[in-house]
N, C-alpha and C positions, 0 to 999 in steps of 0.2 A: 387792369384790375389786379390784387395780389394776388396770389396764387400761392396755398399754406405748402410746403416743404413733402406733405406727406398726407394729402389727400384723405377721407376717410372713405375705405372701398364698403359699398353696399352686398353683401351676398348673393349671388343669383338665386339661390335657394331659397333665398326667405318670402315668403307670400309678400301678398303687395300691401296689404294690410299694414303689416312691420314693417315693409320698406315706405313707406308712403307716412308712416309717423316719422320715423327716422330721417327722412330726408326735410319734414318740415321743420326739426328742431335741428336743421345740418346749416351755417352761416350757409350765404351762395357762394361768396370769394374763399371759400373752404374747396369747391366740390369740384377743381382742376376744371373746370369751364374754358373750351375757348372755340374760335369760327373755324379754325384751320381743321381739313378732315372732315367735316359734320354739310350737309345739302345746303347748308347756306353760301359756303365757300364758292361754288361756279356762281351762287344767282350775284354775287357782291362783283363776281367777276364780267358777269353780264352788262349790269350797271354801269362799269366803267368802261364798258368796250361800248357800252351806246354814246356812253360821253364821249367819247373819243370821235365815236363817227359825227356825232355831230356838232362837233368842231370847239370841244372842251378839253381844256388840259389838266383842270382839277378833276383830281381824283380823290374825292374823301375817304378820308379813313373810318372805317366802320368800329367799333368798339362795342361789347356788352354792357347793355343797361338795364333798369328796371321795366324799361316801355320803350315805345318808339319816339325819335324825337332828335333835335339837335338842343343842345346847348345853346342859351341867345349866343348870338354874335358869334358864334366858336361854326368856323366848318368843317365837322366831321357830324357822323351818325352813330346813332344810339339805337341798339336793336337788343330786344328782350332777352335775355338770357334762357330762358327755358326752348325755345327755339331749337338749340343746339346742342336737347337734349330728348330723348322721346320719353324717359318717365318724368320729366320737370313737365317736358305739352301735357301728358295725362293728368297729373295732377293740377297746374292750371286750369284744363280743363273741368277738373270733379268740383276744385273750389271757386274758383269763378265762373264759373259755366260756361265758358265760350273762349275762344282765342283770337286776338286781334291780330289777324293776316295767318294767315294756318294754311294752305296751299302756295304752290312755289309760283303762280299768277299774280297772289295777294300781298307775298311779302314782295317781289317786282315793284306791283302798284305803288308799298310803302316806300320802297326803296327810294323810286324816282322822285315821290314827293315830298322825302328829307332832304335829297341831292338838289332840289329845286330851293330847299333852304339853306342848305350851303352855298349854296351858287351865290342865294340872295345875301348873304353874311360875308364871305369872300371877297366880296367887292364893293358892298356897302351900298348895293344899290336902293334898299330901304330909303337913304339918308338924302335921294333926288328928287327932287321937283318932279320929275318927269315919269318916277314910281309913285310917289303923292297922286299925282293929278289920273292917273289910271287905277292904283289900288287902294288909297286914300292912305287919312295918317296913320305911321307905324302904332305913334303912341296911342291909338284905340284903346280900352280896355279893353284886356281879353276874356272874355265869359263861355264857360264851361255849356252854361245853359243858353242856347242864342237861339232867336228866330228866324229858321231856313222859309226861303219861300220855293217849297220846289217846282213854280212854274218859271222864276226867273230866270230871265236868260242873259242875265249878265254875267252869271257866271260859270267855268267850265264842268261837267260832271267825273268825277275819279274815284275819290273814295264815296263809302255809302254818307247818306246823312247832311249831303249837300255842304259838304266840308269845307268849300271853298267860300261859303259863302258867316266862315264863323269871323274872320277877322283878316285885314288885310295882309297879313304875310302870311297865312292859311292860303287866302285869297292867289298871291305870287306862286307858292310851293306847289299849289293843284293846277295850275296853267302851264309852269312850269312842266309840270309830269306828262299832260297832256300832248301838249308840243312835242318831249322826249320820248313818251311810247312811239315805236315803231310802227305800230299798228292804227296808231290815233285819226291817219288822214283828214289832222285839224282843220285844214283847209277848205274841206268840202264841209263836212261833219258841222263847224260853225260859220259856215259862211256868212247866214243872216241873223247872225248873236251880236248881243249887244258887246259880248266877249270879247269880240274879234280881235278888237286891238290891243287889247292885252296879250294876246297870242304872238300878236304881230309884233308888239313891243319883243316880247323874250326871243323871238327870231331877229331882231335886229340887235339887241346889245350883247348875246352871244356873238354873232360876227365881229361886234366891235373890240368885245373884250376877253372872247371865250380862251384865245392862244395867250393873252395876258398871263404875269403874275400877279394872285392875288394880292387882294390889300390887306390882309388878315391873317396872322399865323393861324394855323390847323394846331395850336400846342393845347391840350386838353388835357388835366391830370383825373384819371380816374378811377385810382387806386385806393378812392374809399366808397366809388361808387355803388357795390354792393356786399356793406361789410355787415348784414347783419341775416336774422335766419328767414329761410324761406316762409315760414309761420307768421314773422314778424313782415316781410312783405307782403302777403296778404293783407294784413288787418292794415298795414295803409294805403294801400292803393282802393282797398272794398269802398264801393259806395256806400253813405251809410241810407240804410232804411228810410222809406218816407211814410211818416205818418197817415194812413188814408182814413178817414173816421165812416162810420157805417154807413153811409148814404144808399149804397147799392142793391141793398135782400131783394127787394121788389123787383130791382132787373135782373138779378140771380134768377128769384124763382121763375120769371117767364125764360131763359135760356134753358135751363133745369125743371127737376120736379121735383115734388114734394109732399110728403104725404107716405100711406103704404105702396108698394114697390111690389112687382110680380116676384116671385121668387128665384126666377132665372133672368138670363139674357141685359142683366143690368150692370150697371157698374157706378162706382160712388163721385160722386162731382171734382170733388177734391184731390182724390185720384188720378182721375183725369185730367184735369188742370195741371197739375205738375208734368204729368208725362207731355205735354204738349206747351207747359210755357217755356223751355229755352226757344221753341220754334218761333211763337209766338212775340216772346220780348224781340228777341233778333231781326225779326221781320217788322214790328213794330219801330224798333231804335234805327233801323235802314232807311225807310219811307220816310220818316219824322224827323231824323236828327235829335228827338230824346234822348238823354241820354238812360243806356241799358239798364241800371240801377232804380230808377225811376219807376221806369215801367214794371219792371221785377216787383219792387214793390207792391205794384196796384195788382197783378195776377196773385200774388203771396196771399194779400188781402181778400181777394176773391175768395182763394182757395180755403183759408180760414173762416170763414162767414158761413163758404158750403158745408163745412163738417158742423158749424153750430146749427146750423138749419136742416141738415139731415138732407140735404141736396142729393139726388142723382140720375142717372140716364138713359135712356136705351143702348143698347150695345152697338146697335143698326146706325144708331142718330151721331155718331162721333164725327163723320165730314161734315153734316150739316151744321151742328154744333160747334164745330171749328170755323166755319166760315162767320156764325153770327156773333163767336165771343171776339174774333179780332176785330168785324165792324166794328164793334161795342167800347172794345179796350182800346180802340185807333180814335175812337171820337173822344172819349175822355182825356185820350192825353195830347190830342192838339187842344181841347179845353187848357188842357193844364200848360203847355208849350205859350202858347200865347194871351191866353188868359189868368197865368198864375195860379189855376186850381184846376181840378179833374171835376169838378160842378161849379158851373156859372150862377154864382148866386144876384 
């Protein structure tokens, strides 16, 4: 990534307020970013010390990106740049609400199952008979929004959201990981999955080709990979908004009330709702494979509806009222997962 001449320093002094404007009108290839030094350094170092033991000689090279991910056909890794920063994680976090892999377990998890896509890139084993006929064709479309079945068990479990099961080099890169966690005891673990052999595939052309030189230079330029401001990286990565039309008052007011309100011990729907939907989306987009935007939407909408209808709660009823708004919000959006709407018309 470039790296400007003369960085612009943030004041420790200044509330976060200022610094949190200033940093989103700051480019990122501006703000001297890099892995060396910062907690992700041993975990990159981890990763390559499990390839090693088990019996890999590529070692990808990691690089900052806007997400996680490789480059098609390029084997190296691409990890978020905010990461390797703790006021860029904060503020990811205030404006997307959440972080993808945020513990040093999770970005591990990520690690392995980009390194399972280099592996797969490296050597070009997409491009065989013998990766076709186990993870089918590469050329799949690849869909953002796909149908996980989470009882299947043809495929292996790693990331949330039944991620292996979005598309076939998804499919490779999560078996992949599987296999390489240390911890996986793939062996026992899917013994009687229909998985199996997919496991068993990636334990045998590792032997075959793992001390190999690749087929694939690692040459990647990406020195324009983050040339513009952090403000402007949100507004493209943001999901955008889903239209939800009012279908719902009626199952509002049975989860809520309506009407006059004791004067104590209550609290307003709306309210409420927010303080409990990043729980909620997240736990939702995990079980479902929704994606998080989606669902954000459909609680957004809730919580809109409740201020026009004057919705609100008891103080006492906030677990029970969390248990029955995720039934609620879980059934509408596998409506919407596999039926194309959040109401089955």
């Amino acid at each position: 990534m470039t790296i400007a001449p003369n960085p612009p320093k943030i004041a420790e002094s200044a509330s976060w307020s200022e610094e949190r404007e200033r940093l989103l009108r700051t480019r990122v290839d501006q703000l001297g970013l890099k892995l060396e030094g910062t907690r992700l350094q041993p975990l990159v170092r981890q990763l390559h010390e499990e390839l090693e033991r088990a019996g890999i000689d590529l070692k990808p090279r990691v690089f900052l990106s806007d997400e996680w991910g490789c480059p098609e056909g390029v084997p190296v890794i691409g990890i978020p740049f905010y990461l390797v920063d703790e006021r860029l994680s904060r503020l990811e976090k205030e404006v997307m609400e959440t972080i993808e892999a945020e513990s040093d377990e999770e970005i591990l998890a990520y690690l392995r199952h980009e390194a399972g896509h280099a592996f797969n890139y490296a050597y070009r084993l997409y491009e065989t008979e013998e990766w076709h006929a186990l993870f089918g064709p590469y050329s799949r479309p690849y869909r953002e929004d796909y149908e996980p079945n989470p009882f299947s068990r043809q495929y292996v479990r790693h990331i949330s959201g039944w991620y292996a099961q979005k598309h076939p080099d998804e499919d490779f890169a999560e078996t992949f990981a599987v296999w390489l966690t240390p911890s996986s005891d793939w062996r026992r673990v899917y013994a009687d999955w229909g998985c199996l052999p997919k496991l068993q595939y990636v334990d045998r052309v590792v032997k075959r080709v793992g001390r190999t030189a690749p087929l694939v230079s690692a040459h990647y330029d990406e020195r324009d990979e983050l040339s513009y401001s952090i403000a402007e990286y949100h507004e493209r990565l943001a999901h955008a908004p889903v239209d939800v039309p009012a279908y719902f008052d009626g199952d509002l007011k049975e989860l809520f009330h309506a009407g006059p309100r004791p004067s104590e011990g209550t609290r307003d729907a709306d309210a409420y709702l927010r303080s409990v939907r990043r729980a909620v989306v997240g736990n939702i987009g995990y079980w479902t494979g929704l994606h998080e935007g989606i669902v954000r939407s459909l609680l957004d909408h809730f919580a809109a509806r409740c201020t026009a209808l004057g919705l609100w709660l008891h103080a006492d009823d906030h677990e029970a009222t969390l248990v029955k708004l995720t039934a609620y919000a879980t059934t509408l959006c596998m409506n919407r997962l596999y039926k194309g709407d959040f109401v089955i018309k």
